[in-house]
Steps between C-alpha positions, in 0.01 A plus 500: 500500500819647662271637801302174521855304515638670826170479637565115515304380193597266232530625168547411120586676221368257202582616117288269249460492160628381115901428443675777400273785594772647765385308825860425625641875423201602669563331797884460513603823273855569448801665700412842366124463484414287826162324421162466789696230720859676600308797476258365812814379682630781519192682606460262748877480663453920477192509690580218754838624567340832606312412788732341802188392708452181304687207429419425153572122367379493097503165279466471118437233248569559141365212245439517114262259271626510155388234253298309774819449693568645841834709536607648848 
């Protein structure tokens, strides 16, 4: 996914399933255990920042359905 991102495709990291089963910690983690997104940021930033031939320009969306209800 990391690859495919600085490549210059779009991508989504999508968590389903029942309440409570650990989606958000998952995703979000904590300070001391980063979860799947901050942990793709920074692989990201890393890699990008390592190559000075490209200009990279990234863009992220974060939204949340909970109850029916959409939370951004």
């Amino acid at each position: 996914m990391i690859r495919s991102a600085l490549d210059g495709n779009n991508v989504c990291i999508l968590a389903y399933g029942q309440t409570g089963t650990g989606k958000t910690f998952t995703m979000e983690g904590t300070s001391k255990q980063p979860g799947i997104v901050p942990q793709a940021l920074e692989k990201l930033f890393s890699l990008a920042s390592r190559d000075n031939s490209i200009l990279y320009s990234f863009s992220m969306s974060m939204l949340e359905v909970y109850m029916g209800s959409l939370r951004g």
